[in-house]
C-alpha positions in Angstrom: 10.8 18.6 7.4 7.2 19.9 6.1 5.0 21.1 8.9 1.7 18.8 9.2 -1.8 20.1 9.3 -3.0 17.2 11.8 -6.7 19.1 10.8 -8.5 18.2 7.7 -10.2 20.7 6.5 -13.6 19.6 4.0 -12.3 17.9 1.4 -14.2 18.5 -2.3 -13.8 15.3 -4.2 -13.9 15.7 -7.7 -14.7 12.2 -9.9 -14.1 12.6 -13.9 -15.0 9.8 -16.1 -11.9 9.5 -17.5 -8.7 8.1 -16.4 -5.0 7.6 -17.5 -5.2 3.9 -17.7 -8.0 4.2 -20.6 -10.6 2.5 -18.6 -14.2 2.9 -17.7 -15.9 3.2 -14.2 -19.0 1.9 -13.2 -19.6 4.3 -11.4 -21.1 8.2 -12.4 -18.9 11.1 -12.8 -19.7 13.0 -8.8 -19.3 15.5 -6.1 -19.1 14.2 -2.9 -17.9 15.8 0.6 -15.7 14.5 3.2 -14.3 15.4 6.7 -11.4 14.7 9.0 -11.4 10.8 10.0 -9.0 11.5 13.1 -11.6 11.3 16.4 -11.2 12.1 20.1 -12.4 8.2 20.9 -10.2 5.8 22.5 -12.1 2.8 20.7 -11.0 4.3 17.4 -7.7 2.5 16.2 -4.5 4.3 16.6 -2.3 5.4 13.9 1.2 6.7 15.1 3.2 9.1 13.3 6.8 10.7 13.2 8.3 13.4 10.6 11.8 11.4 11.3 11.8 9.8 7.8 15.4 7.8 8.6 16.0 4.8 9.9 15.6 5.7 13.3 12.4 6.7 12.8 11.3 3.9 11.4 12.4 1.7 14.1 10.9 4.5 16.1 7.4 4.1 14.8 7.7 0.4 14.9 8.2 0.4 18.6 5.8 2.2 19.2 2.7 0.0 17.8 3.8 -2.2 20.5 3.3 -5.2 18.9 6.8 -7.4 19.1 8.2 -9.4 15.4 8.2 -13.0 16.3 9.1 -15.8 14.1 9.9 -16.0 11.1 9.2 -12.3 9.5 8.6 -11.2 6.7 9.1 -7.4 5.7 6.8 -7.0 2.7 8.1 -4.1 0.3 8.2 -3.1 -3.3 11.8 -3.1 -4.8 10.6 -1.1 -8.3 10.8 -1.0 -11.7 13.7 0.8 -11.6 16.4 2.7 -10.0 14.4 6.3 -10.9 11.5 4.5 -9.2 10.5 5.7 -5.9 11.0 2.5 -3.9 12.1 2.8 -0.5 15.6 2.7 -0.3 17.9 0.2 1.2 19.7 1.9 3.5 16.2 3.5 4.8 14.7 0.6 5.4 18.2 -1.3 6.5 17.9 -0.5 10.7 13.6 -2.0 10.4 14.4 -5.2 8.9 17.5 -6.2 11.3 15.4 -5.3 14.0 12.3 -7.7 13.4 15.5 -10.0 12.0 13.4 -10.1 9.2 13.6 -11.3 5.2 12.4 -9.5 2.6 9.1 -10.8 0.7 8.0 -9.8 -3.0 5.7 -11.0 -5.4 6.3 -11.2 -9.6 4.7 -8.3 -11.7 2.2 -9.0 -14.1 3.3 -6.6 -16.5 6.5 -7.8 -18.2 9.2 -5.4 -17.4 12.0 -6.1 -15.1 10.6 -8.6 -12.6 8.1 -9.9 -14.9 9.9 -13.5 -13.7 12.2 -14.7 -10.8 15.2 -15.1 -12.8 15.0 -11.0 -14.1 13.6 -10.5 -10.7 16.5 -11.5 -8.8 18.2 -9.6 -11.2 16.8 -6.1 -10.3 17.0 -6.8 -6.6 20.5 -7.4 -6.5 20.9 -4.3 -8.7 19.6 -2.6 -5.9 21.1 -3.4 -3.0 18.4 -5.3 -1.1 20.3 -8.5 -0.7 23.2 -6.4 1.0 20.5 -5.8 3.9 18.8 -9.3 3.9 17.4 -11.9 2.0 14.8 -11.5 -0.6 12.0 -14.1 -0.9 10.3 -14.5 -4.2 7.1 -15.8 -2.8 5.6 -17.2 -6.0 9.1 -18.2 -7.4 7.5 -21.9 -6.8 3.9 -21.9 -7.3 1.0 -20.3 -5.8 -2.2 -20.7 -3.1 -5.7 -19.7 -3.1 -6.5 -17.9 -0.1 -10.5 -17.6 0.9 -12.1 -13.7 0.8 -15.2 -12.6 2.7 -16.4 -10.7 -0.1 -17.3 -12.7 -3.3 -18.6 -10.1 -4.9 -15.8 -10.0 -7.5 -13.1 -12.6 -6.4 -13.7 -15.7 -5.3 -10.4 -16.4 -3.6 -7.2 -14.5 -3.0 -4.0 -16.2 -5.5 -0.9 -15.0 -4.0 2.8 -17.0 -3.4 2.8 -20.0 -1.7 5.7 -19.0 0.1 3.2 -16.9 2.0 2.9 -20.5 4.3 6.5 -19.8 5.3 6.3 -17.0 7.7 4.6 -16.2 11.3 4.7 -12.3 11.0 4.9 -10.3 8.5 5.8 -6.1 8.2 3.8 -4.3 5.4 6.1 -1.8 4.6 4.2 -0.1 2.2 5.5 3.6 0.5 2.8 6.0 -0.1 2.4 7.4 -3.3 0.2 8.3 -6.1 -0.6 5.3 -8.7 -1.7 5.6 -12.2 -4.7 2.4 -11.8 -5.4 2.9 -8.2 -5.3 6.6 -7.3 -3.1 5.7 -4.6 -1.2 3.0 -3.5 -0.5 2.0 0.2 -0.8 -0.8 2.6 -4.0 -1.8 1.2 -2.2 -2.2 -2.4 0.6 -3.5 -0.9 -1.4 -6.4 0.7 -3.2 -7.3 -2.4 -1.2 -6.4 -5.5 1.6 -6.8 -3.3 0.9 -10.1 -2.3 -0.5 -11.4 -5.2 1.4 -14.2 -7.9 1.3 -13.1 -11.4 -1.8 -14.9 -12.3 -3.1 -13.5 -9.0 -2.1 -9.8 -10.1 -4.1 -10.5 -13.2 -7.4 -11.3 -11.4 -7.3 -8.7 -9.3 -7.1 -6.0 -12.2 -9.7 -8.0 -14.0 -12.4 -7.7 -11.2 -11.9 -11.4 -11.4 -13.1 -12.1 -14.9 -9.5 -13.5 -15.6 -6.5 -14.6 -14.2 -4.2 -15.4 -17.5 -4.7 -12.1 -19.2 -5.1 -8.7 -18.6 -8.3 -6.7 -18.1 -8.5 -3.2 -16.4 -12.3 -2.0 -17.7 -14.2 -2.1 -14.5 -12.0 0.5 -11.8 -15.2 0.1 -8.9 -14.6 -3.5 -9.4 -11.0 -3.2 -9.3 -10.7 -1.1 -6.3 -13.5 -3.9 -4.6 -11.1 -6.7 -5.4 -8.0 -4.8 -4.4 -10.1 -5.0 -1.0 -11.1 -8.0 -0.9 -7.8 -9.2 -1.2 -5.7 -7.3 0.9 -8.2 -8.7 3.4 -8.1 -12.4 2.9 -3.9 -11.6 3.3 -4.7 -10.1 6.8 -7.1 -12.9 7.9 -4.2 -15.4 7.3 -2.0 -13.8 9.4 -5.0 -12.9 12.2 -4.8 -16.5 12.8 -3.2 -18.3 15.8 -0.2 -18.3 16.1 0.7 -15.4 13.6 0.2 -11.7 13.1 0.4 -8.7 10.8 1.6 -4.5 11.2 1.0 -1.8 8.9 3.7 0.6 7.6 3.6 3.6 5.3 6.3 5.8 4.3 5.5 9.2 2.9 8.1 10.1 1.1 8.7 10.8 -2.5 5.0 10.9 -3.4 5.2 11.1 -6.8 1.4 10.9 -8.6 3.0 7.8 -10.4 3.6 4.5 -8.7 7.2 2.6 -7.7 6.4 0.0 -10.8 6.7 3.5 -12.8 9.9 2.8 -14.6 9.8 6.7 -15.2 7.7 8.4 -12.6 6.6 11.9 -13.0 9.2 14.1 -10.5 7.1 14.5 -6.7 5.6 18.0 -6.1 4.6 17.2 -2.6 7.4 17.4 0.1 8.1 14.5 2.7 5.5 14.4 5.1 6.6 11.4 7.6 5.8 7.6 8.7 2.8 6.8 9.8 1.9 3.0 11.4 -0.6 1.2 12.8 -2.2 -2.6 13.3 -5.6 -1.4 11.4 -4.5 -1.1 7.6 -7.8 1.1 6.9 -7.2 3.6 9.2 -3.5 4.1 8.4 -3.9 4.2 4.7 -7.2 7.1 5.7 -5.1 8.9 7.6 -2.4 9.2 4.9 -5.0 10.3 2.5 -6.2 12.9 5.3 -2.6 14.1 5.7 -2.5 14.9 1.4 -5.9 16.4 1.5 -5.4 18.4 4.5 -2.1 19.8 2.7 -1.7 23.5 2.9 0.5 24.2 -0.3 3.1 26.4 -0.7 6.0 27.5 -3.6 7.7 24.2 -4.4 5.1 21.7 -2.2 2.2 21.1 -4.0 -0.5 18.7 -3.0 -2.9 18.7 -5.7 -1.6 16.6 -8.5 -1.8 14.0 -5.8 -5.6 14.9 -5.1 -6.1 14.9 -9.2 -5.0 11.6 -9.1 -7.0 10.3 -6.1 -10.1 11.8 -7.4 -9.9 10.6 -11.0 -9.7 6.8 -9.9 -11.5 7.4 -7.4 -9.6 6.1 -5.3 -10.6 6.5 -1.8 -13.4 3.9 -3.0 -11.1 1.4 -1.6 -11.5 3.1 2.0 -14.8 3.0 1.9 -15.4 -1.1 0.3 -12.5 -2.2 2.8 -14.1 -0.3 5.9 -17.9 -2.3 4.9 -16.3 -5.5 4.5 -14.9 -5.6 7.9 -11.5 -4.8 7.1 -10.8 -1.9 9.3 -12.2 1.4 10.4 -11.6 4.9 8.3 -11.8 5.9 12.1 -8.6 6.8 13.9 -7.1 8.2 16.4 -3.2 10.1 15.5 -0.6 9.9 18.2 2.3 12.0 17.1 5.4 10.5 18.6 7.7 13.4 18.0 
């Protein structure tokens, strides 16, 4: 298992104006400096972390948040666009979900492909192997809810599957990896993407200029929404009487996302599982752990950082931590 530089050293963020999806920012091309986010301050949330990537150490990690499943839980995942796809596996994720006694919860793509509906959905899941562990909830198989956001400044609600209403706790099991639109995807993807129906998915992307078609022009806005959303998902389940934990996997970190039918072949090695109950901090301190890298022959960090940097990606960081969301903050408790 690769050693972990727990320090950060500075960080040189590079924007470009261009990106792979073809889109404009609205932002200007920049330089911009950033440090460590792990603190000595007991305020500051905690992110806990183990190299074990098995399914003992994800059980592991779960335990130790201290926060108990109750209910009826949801574990939200991804279950790809294909078996090359980097999803997390089955068997991996197996020990987790029996132990919250928990079903799995997805969301339709927006893209066409192989879960671009439920029926071609179901499909690809039983391909593979999810239903062997537990069963899979298409949550917008029957329709959809508005949810409300705090920030209006692109969305004016949150559209995600109304099967959302069904659950009292829910597991975002998010796998950490590069993404072609986002820079990076994690819990804060897999919240609001994640969550989202197809016409939800939609007006994300779009900034919320659309929610029937697709529009991916304005990546600040994007990024904002992505926010926005992922926090009117955790204000639902912040209410009485229900509750929310953060997951993320780093393994196979390819640069290209699990909806990559074809994803470019990872040239960063494992680095572990990381949770916590703030999704800011955990998805900061998975972006420290990448930039902090030390690379050597055969485990390379820096197509990751390319890929951060030219979406600028850790825009979502910063828009989620001003909107209340959570702190960039943390403090890491390795529980090795």
């Amino acid at each position: 298992m690769k050693r972990i530089l727990i320090s950060l050293a500075t960080l040189l963020v590079v924007i470009t104006a261009a990106c792979c999806s073809g889109t404009r920012r609205s932002h200007n091309t920049e330089v911009s400096q950033q440090d460590t986010h792990q603190v000595q301050d007991a305020s500051a949330p905690k992110v806990y972390f183990t190299s074990d990537i098995s399914p003992e150490g994800l059980v592991k990690v779960y335990k130790a948040l201290g926060v108990k499943a109750f209910g009826h839980v949801g574990v939200k995942i991804s279950t790809g666009e294909s078996q090359e796809s980097n999803y997390l596996r089955p068997e991996l994720i197996a020990n987790l979900v029996h132990e919250v006694n928990g079903t799995f919860i997805e969301c339709n793509t927006a893209y066409g492909g192989n879960r671009g509906n439920t029926a071609a959905h179901r499909k690809a899941i039983a391909e593979r192997g999810f239903e062997a562990v537990a069963k899979v909830d298409i949550m917008d198989e029957e329709g959809e809810i508005r949810l409300p956001v705090k920030d209006e400044s692109f969305i004016k609600y949150d559209i995600v599957g109304d099967h959302i209403q069904n659950y009292d706790f829910v597991v975002n099991l998010a796998h950490f990896k590069g993404h072609a639109m986002g820079g990076f995807g994690g819990v804060l993807k897999n919240q609001s993407i994640g969550f989202a129906s197809t016409s939800g998915k939609l007006y994300i992307h779009s900034a919320g200029r659309s929610s029937t078609r697709w529009m991916s022009d304005n990546q600040d806005g994007f990024l904002e929404s992505m926010a926005a959303a992922a926090q009117a998902v955790h204000d639902y389940f912040k209410q009485e009487g229900k509750d929310i934990i953060y997951i993320d996997v780093m393994n196979n970190m390819s640069v290209d996302c699990d909806c990559d039918a074809h994803p470019a072949k990872p040239r960063l090695k494992d680095i572990g599982i990381l949770a916590s109950v703030d999704p800011v901090a955990l998805d900061q301190a998975c972006v420290d752990l990448v930039f902090g890298h030390t690379d050597s022959t055969g485990d390379d960090a820096k197509p990751m950082h390319e890929r951060i940097n030219r979406q600028h990606g850790i825009h979502i960081l910063d828009h989620a931590e001003a909107i209340g969301l959570g702190s960039k903050k943390y403090q890491l408790v390795n529980i090795d």
